[in-house]
PDB file of N, CA, C and O in Angstrom:
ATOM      1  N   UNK A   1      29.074   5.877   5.492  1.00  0.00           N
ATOM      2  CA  UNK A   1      29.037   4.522   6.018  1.00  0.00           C
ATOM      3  C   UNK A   1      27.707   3.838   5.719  1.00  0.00           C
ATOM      4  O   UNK A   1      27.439   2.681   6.044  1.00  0.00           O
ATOM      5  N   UNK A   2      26.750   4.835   4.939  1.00  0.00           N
ATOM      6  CA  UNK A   2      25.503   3.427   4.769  1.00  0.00           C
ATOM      7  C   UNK A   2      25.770   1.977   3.681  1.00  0.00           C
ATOM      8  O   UNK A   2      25.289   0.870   3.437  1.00  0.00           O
ATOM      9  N   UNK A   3      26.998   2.986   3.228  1.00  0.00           N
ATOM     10  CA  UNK A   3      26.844   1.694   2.394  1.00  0.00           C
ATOM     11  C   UNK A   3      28.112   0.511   2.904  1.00  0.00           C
ATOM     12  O   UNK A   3      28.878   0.189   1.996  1.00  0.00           O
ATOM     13  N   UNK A   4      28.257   0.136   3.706  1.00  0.00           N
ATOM     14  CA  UNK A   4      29.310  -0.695   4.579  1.00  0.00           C
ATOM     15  C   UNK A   4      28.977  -1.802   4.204  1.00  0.00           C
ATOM     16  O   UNK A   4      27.795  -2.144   4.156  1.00  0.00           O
ATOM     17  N   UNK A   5      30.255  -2.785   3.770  1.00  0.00           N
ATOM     18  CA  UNK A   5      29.574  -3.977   3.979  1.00  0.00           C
ATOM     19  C   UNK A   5      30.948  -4.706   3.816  1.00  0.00           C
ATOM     20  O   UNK A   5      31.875  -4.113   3.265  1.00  0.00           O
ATOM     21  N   UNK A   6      31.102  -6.034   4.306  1.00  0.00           N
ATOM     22  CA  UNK A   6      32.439  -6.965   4.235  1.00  0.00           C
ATOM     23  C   UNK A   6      33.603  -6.695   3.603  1.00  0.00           C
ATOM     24  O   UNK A   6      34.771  -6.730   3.989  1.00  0.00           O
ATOM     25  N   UNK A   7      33.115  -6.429   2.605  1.00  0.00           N
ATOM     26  CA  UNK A   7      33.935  -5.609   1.544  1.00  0.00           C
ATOM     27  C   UNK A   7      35.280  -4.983   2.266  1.00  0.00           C
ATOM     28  O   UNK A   7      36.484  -5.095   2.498  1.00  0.00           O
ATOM     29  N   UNK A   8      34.383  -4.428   2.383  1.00  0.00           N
ATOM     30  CA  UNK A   8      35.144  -2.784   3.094  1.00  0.00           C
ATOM     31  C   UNK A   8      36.704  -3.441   3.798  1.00  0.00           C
ATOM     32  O   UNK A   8      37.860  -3.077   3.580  1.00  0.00           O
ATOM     33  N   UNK A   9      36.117  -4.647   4.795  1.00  0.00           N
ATOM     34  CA  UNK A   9      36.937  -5.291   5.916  1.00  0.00           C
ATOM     35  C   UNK A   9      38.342  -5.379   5.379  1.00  0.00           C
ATOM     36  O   UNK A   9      39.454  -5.006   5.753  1.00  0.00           O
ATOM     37  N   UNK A  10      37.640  -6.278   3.945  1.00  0.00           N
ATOM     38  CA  UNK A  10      38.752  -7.042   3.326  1.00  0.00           C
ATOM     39  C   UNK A  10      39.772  -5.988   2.931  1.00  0.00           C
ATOM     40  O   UNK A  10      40.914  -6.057   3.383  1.00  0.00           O
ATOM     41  N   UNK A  11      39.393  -4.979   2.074  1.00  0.00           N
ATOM     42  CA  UNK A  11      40.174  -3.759   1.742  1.00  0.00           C
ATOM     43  C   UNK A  11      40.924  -2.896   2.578  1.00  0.00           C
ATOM     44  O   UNK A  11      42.030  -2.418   2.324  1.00  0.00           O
ATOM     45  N   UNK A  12      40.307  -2.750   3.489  1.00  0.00           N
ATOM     46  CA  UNK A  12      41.186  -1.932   4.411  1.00  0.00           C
ATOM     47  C   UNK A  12      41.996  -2.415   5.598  1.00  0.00           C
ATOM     48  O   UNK A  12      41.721  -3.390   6.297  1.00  0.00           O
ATOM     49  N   UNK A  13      43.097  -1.549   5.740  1.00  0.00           N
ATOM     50  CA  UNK A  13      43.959  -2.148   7.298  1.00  0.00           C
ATOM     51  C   UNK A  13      43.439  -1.600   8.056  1.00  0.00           C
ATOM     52  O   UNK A  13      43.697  -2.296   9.038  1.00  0.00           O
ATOM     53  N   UNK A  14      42.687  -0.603   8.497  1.00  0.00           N
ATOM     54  CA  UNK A  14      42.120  -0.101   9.480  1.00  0.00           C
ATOM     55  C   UNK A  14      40.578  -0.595   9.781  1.00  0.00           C
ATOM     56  O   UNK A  14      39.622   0.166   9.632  1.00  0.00           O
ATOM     57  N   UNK A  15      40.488  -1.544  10.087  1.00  0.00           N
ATOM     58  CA  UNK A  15      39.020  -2.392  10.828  1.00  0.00           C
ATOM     59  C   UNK A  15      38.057  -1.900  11.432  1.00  0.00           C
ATOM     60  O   UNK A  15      36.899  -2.250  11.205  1.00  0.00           O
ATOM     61  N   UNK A  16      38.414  -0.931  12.375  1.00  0.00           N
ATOM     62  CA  UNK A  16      37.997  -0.822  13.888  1.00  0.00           C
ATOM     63  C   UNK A  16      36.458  -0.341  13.630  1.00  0.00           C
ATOM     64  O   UNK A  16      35.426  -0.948  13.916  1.00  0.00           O
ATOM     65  N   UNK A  17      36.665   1.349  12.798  1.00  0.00           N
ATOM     66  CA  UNK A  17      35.043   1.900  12.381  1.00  0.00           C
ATOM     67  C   UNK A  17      34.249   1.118  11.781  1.00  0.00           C
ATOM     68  O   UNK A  17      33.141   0.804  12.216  1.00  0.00           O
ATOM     69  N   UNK A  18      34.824   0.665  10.548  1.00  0.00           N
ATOM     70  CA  UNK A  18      33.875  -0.074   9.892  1.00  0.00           C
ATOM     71  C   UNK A  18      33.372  -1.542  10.358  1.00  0.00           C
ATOM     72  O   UNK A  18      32.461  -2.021   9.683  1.00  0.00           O
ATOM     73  N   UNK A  19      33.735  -2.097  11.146  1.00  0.00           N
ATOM     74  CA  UNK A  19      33.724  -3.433  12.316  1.00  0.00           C
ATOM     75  C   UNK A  19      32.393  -2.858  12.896  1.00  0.00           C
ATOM     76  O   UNK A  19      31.369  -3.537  12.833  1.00  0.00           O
ATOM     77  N   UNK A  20      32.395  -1.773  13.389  1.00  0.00           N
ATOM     78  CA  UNK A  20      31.737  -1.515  14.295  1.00  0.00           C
ATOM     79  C   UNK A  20      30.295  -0.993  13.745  1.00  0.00           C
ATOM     80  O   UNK A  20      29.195  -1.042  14.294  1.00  0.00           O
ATOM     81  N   UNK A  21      30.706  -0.430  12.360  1.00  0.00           N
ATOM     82  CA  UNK A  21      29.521   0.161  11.385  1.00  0.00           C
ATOM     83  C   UNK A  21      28.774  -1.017  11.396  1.00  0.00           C
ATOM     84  O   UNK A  21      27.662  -0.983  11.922  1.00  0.00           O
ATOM     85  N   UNK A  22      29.128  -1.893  10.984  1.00  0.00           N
ATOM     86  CA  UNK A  22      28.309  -3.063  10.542  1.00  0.00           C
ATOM     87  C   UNK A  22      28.048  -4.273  11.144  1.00  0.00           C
ATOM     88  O   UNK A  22      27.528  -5.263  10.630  1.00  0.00           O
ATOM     89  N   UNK A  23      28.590  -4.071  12.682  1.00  0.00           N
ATOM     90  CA  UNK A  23      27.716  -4.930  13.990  1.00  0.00           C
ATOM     91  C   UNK A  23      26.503  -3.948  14.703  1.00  0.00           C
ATOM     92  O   UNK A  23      25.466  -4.420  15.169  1.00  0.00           O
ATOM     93  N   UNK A  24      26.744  -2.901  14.696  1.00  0.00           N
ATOM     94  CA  UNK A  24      25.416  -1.589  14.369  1.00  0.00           C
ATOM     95  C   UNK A  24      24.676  -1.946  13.540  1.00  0.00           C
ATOM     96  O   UNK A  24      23.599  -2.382  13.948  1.00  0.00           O
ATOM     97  N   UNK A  25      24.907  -1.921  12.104  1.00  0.00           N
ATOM     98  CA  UNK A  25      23.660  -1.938  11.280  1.00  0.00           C
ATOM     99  C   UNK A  25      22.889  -3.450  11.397  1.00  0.00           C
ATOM    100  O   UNK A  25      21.670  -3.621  11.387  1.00  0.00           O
ATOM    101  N   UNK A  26      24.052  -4.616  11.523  1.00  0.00           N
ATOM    102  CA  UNK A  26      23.065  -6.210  11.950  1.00  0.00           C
ATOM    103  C   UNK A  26      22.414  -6.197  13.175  1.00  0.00           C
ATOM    104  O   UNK A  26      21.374  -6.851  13.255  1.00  0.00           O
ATOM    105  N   UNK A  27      22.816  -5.576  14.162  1.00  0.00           N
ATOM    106  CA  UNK A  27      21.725  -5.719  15.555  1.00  0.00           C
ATOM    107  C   UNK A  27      20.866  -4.613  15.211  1.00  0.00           C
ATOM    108  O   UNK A  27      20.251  -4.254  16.215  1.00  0.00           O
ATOM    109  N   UNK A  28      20.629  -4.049  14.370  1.00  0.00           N
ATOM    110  CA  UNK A  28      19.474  -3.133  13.832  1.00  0.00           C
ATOM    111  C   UNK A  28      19.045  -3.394  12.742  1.00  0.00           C
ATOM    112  O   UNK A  28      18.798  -2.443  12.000  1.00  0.00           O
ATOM    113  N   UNK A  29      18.838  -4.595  12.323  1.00  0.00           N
ATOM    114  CA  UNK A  29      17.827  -4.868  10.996  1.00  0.00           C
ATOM    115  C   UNK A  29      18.646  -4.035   9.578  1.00  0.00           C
ATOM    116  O   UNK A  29      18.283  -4.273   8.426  1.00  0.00           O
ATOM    117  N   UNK A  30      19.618  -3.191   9.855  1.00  0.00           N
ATOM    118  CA  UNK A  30      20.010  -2.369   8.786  1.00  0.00           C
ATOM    119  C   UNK A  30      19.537  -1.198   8.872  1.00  0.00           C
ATOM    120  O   UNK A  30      20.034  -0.370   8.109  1.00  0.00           O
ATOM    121  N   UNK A  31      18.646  -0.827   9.632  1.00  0.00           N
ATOM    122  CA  UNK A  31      18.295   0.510  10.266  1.00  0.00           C
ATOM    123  C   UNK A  31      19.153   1.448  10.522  1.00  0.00           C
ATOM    124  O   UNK A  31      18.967   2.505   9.921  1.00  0.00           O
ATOM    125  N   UNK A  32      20.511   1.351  11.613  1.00  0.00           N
ATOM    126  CA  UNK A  32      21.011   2.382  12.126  1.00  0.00           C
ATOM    127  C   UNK A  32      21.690   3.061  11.313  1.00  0.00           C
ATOM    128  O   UNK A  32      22.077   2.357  10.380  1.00  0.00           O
ATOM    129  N   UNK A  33      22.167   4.629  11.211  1.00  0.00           N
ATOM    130  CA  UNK A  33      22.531   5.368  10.822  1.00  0.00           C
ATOM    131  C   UNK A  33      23.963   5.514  11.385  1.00  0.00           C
ATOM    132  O   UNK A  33      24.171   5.651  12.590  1.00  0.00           O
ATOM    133  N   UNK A  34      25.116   5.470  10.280  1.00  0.00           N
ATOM    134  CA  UNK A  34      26.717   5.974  11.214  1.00  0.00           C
ATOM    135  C   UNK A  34      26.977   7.027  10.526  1.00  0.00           C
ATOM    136  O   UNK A  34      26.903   6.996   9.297  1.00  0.00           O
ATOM    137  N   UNK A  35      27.355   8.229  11.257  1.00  0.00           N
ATOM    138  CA  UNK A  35      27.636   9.317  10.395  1.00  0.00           C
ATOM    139  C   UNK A  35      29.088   9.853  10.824  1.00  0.00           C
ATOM    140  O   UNK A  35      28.894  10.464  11.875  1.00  0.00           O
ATOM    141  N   UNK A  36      30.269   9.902  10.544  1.00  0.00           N
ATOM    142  CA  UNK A  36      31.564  10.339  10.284  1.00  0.00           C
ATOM    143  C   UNK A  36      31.544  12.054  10.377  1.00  0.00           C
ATOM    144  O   UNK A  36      30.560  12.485   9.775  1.00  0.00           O
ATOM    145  N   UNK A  37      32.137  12.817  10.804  1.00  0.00           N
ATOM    146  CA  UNK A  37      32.804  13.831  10.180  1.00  0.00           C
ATOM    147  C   UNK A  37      33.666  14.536  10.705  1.00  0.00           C
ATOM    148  O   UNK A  37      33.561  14.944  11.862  1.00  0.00           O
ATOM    149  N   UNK A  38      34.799  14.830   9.828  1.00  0.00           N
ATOM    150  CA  UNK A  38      36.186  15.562  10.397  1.00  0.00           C
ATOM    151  C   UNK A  38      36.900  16.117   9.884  1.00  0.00           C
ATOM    152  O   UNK A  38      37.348  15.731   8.805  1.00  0.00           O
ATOM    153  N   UNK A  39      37.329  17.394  10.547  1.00  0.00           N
ATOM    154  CA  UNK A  39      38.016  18.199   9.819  1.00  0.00           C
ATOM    155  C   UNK A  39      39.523  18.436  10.556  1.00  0.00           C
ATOM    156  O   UNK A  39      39.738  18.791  11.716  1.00  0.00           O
ATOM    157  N   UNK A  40      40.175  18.221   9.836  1.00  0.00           N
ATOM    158  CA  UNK A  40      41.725  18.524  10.099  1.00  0.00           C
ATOM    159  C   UNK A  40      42.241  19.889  11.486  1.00  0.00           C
ATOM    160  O   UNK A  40      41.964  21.082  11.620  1.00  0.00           O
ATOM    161  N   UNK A  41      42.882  19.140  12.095  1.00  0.00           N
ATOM    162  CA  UNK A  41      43.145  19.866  13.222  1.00  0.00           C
ATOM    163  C   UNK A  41      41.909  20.594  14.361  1.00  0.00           C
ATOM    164  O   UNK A  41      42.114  21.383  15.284  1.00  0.00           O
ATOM    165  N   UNK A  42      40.953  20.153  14.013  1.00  0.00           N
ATOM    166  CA  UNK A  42      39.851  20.482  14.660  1.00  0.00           C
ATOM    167  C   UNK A  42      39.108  19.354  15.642  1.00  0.00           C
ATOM    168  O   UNK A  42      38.643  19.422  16.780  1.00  0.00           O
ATOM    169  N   UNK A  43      39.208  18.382  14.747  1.00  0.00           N
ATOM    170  CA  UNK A  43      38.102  16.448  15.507  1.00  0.00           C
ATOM    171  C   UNK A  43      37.166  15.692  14.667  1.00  0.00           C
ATOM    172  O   UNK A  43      36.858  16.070  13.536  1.00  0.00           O
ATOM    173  N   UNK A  44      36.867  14.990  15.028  1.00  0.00           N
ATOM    174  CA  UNK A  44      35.856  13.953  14.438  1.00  0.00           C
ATOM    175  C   UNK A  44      35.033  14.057  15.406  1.00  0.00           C
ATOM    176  O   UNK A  44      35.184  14.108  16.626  1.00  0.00           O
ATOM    177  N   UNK A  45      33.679  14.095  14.375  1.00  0.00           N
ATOM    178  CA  UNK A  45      32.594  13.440  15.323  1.00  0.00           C
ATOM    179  C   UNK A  45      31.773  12.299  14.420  1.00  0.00           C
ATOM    180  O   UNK A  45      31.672  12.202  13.197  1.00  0.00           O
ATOM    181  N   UNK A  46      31.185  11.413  15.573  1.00  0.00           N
ATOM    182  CA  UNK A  46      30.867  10.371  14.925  1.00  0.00           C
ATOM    183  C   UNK A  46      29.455  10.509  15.669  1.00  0.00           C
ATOM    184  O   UNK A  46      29.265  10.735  16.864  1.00  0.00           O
ATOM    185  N   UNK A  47      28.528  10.316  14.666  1.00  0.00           N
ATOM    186  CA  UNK A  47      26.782  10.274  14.892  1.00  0.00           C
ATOM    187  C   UNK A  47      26.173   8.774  14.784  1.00  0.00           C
ATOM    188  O   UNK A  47      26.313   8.054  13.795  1.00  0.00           O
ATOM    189  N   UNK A  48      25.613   8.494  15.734  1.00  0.00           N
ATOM    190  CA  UNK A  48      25.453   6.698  15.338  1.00  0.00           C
ATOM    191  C   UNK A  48      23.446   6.864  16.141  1.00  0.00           C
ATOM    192  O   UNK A  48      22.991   7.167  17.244  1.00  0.00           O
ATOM    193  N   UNK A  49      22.704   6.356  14.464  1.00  0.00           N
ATOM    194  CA  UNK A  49      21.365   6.920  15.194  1.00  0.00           C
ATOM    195  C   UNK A  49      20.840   5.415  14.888  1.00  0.00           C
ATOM    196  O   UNK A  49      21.193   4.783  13.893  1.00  0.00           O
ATOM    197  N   UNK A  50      20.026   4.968  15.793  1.00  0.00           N
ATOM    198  CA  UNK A  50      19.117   3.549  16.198  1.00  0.00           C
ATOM    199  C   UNK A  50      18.572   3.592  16.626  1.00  0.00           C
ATOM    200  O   UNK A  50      18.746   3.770  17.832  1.00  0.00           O
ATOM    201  N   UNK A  51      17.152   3.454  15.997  1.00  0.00           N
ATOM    202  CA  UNK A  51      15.529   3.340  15.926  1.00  0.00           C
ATOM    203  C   UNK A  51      15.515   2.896  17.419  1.00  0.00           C
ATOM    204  O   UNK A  51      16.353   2.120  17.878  1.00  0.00           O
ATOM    205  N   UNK A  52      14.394   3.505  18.222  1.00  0.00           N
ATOM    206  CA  UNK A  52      14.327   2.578  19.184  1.00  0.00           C
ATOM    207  C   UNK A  52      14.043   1.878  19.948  1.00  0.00           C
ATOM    208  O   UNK A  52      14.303   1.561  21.109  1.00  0.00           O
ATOM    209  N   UNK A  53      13.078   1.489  18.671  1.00  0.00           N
ATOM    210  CA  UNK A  53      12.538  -0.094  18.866  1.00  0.00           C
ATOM    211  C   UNK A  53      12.938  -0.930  18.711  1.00  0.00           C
ATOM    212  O   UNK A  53      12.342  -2.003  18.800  1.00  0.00           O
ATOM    213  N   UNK A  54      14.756  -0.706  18.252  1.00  0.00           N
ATOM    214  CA  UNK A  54      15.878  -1.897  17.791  1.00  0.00           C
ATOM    215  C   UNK A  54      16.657  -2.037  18.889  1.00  0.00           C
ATOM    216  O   UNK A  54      17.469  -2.957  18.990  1.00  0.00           O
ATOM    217  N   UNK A  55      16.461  -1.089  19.847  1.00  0.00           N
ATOM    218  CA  UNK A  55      17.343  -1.071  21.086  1.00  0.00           C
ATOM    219  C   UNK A  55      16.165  -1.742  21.910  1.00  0.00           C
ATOM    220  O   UNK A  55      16.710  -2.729  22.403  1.00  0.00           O
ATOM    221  N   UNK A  56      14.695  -1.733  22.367  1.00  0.00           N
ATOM    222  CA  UNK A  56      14.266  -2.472  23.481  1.00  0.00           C
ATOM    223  C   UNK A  56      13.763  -4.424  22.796  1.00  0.00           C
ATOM    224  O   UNK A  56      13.188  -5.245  23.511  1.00  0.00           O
ATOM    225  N   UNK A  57      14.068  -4.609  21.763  1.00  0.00           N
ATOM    226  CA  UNK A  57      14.113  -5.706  21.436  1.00  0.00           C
ATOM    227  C   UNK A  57      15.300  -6.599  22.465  1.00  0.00           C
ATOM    228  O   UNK A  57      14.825  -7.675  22.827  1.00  0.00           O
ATOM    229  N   UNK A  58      16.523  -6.379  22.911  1.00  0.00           N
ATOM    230  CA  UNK A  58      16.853  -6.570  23.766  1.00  0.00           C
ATOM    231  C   UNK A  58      16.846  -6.766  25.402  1.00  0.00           C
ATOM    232  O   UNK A  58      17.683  -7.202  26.192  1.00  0.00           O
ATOM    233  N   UNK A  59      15.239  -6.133  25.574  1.00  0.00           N
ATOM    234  CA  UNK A  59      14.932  -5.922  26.884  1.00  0.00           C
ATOM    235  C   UNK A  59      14.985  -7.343  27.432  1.00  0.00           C
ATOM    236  O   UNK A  59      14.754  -7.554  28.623  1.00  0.00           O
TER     237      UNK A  59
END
């Protein structure tokens, strides 16, 4: 997912991750990290890392 971008939107029917990848990476300057991974019959995990000095800019 670092490389996410509009694109993606247009191409795919499934929105939801990548929607979300890349309202993450704009309220973080492009900083945050989304990391995916899953293995069949086992789960997904999803890693989402933001600097966080991009999170008290909001204070």
């Amino acid at each position: 997912m670092h490389k996410a971008d509009i694109r993606m939107l247009q191409e795919n029917k499934s929105v939801g991750i990548v929607n979300a990848c890349l309202r993450i990476k704009m309220l973080s300057e492009d900083s945050a990290a989304f990391e995916l991974e899953s293995e069949e019959s086992i789960g997904t995990t999803v890693t989402i890392r933001i600097p966080i000095e991009h999170l008290r800019k909001g204070e």
